[in-house]
N, C-alpha and C positions, 0 to 999 in steps of 0.2 A: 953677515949671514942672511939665506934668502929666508923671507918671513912667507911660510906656509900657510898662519893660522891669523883667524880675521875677528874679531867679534862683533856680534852684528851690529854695535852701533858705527862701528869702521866703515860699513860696506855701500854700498849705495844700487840701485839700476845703475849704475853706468859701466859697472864691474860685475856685472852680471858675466861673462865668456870667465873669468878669473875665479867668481864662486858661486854657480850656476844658480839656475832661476829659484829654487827654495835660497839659497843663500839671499841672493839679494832682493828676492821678497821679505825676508823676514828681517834686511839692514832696514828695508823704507818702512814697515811695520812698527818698527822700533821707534826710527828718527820721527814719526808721527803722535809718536807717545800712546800706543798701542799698550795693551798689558802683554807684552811679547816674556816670555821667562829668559833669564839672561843662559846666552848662549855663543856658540861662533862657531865657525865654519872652517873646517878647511880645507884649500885653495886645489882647484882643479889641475892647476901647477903642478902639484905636491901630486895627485893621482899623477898625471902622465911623467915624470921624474920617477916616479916607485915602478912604474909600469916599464919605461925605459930601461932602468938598471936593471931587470929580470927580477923584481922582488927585494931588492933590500933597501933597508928602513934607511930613509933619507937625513941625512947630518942634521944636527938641531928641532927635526922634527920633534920627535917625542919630548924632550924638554918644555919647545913652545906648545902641548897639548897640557902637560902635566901644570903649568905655570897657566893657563887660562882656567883649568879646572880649580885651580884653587885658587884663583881670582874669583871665580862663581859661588865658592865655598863662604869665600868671605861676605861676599855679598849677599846671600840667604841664612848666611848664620847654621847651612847642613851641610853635612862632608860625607863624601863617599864611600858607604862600606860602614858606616859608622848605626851602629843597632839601635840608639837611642832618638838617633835627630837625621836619619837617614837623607843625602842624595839622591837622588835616581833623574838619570838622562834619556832622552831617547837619541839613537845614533839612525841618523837619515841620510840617503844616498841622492846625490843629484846632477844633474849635467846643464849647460846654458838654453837648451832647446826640448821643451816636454816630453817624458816620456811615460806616460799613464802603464803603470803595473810591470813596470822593468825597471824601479829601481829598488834595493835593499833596503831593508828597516829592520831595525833591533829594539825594540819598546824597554823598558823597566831595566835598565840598565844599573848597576848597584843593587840589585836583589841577590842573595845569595841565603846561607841556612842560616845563619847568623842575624841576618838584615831580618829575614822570614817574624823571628822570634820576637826578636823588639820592634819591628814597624808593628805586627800585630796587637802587641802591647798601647803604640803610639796610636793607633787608631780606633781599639777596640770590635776592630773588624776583621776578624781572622779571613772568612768565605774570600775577601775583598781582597787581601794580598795573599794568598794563595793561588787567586785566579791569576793574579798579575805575573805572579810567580810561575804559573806555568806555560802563559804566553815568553815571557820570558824565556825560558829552555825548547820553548820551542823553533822560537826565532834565532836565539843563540846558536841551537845545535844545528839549524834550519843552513843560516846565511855564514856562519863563522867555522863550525865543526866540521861541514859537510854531509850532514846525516840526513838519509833520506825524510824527507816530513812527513812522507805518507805514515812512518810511522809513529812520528809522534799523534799523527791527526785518528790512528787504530788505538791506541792510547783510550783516547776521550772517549772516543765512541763505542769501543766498548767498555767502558766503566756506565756509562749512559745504560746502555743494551742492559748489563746486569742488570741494574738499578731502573729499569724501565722507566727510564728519564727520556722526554723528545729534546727538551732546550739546554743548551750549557748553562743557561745561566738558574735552571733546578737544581744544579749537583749540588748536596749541602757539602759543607766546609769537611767535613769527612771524608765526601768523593774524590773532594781534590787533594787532600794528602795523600792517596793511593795514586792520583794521575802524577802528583808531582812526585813520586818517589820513580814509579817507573818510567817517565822523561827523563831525569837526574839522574839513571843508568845507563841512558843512549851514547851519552856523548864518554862515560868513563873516568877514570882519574884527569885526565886532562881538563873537564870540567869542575872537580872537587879543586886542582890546584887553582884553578880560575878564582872558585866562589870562595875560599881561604883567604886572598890577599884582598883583605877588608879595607887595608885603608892605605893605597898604592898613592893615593896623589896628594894624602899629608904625612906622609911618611920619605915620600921621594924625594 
C-alpha cells in the first residue's frame, strides 16, 4: 500500500518535492533534537492522487492519518476530543517551493464545546481557550466550510464596537462567549456534528 503519511522524524531535506518545504524543515528540526512537538506530514503525493481522482479519499489514507494520530496520543499521554487531558493540532498546508500567505492553516484543532469546558477547567483560563476557540471556528469555517470570513472577522468587531474595546485581546472572557456562540452558527449542524465526534481517533 502506497504510504502517504510521514512523521517528521522520517523525513529529511532531501524529500523536500515529496513533503514540501514545512515538512521537511520540521524532519531536520526534529533529527537535530529541536523541541519540535511530535507530528507528520502528509505526502504531496497524497494531495496530487486526491486531486487527480476529482476528490476522493485515497485507499489507506485515512487509516495511516488515524494510526499516527494515535501514535502522538501515546506519546504525550493527550487524546483528541478528550475534555480532561485534551489534544489539540494545528493542520498546515504546504508545497516544495515558498509561498508566503497562500497556504491554509487551521489552528486549535480538537477544540469543540465539550473540549471548551474541561480545557477551561485544565487551565484555569477560561479568556485563554475561548480565544483559541474562536480562532478555531474561524479558520475552520474560513478554510474547510467555505464560509465567507468577512463574517466571521463582522463578528469580532462588532462585539468590540458594542463594548467599546479597540484590541482583541481587551474582550473579557464574556465577549467571547457571545463571539463564539455567533461564529458556531456560521458554519450550522455540519459543524455541531464536527465538534460532537470527541474522540474519532481512539475510538476508530
Amino acid at each position: 500500500m502506497e504510504k502517504w503519511v510521514y512523521f517528521f522524524e522520517e523525513g529529511s531535506e532531501a524529500k523536500r518535492s515529496l513533503l514540501g518545504g514545512k515538512g521537511a524543515g520540521l524532519a531536520e528540526m526534529t533529527k537535530l533534537g529541536l523541541p519540535v512537538p511530535p507530528g507528520f506530514t502528509i505526502t504531496t503525493d497524497a494531495c496530487k492522487a486526491f486531486l487527480a481522482s476529482g476528490g476522493r479519499y485515497l485507499e489507506g489514507l485515512w487509516e495511516q492519518i488515524l494510526d499516527h494520530v494515535k501514535q502522538i496520543e501515546n506519546r504525550t499521554g493527550k487524546h483528541f476530543g478528550d475534555a480532561s487531558n485534551p489534544l489539540l493540532v494545528s493542520v498546515r498546508s504546504g508545497a516544495p517551493v515558498s509561498m508566503p500567505g497562500m497556504m491554509d492553516t487551521v489552528l486549535n484543532l480538537g477544540l469543540n464545546d465539550v473540549v471548551l469546558e474541561g480545557f477551561s477547567k485544565l487551565t484555569g483560563d477560561r479568556r485563554f481557550v475561548l480565544d483559541a476557540y474562536r480562532r478555531l471556528l474561524t479558520m475552520f469555517g474560513d478554510v474547510v466550510m467555505k464560509v465567507d470570513r468577512k463574517k466571521f472577522d463582522e463578528v469580532l468587531e462588532e462585539e468590540k464596537k458594542r463594548r467599546g474595546i479597540a484590541r482583541d485581546s481587551d474582550l473579557p472572557a464574556e465577549a467571547l462567549e457571545e463571539v463564539v456562540a455567533r461564529k458556531r452558527g456560521f458554519s450550522g449542524p455540519k459543524w455541531v456534528e464536527i465538534s460532537l465526534k470527541t474522540r474519532w481517533s481512539s475510538s476508530s
